[in-house]
C-alpha positions as CSV (number, residue, x, y, z in Angstrom):
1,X,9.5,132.1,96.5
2,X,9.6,130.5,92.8
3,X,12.5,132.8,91.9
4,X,14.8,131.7,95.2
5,X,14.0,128.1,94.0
6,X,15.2,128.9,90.5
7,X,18.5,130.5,91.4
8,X,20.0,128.2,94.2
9,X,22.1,125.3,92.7
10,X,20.2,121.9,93.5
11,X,22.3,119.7,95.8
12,X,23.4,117.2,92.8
13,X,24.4,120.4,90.8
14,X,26.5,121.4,93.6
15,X,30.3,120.4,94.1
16,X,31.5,118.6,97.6
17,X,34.5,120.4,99.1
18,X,36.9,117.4,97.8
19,X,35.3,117.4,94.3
20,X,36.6,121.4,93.6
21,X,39.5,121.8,91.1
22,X,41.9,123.6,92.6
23,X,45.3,125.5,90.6
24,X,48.1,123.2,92.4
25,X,49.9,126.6,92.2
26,X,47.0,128.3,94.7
27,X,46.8,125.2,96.4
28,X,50.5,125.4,97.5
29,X,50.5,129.2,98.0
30,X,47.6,128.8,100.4
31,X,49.1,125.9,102.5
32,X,52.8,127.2,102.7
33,X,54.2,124.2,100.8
34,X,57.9,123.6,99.7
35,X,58.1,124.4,96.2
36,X,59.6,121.3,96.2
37,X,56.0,119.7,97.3
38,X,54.4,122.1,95.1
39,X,56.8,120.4,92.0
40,X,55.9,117.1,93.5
41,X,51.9,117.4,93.6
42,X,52.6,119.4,89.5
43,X,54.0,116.0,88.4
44,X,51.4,114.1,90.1
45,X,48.3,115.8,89.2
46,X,49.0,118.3,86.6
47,X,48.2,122.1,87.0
48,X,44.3,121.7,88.6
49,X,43.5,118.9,90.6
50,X,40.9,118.2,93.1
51,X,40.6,119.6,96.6
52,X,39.9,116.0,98.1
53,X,43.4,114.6,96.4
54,X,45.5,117.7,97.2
55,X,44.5,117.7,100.9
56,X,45.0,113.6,101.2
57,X,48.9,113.7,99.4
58,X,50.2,117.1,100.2
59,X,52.8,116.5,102.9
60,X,53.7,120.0,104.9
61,X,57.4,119.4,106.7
62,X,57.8,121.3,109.8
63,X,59.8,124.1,110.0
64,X,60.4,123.5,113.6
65,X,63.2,120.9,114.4
């Protein structure tokens, strides 16, 4: 039981979903941006960037008209 204690992360060591760093590059593969998004978010945030921020200013234009 001691040694399950020992290897699990305690909840202050562990990262929330929207504090992740995330490539910008992986981040716009994943979510089908417009390289031109994927450019935009570069210049905003620089190559890494975290989850939280990419997900709240990442805009996705519809491909359906």
């Amino acid at each position: 039981m001691l040694r399950s204690q020992k290897t699990a992360p305690d909840d202050a060591e562990r990262p929330e979903a929207g504090e992740q760093m995330w490539s910008v590059f992986e981040f716009a593969r994943r979510y089908r941006l417009a390289k031109r998004e994927e450019n935009r978010l570069l210049m905003l945030y620089g190559p890494t960037a975290p989850l939280g921020d990419l997900l709240a200013n990442a805009r996705r234009h519809s491909l359906i008209s």
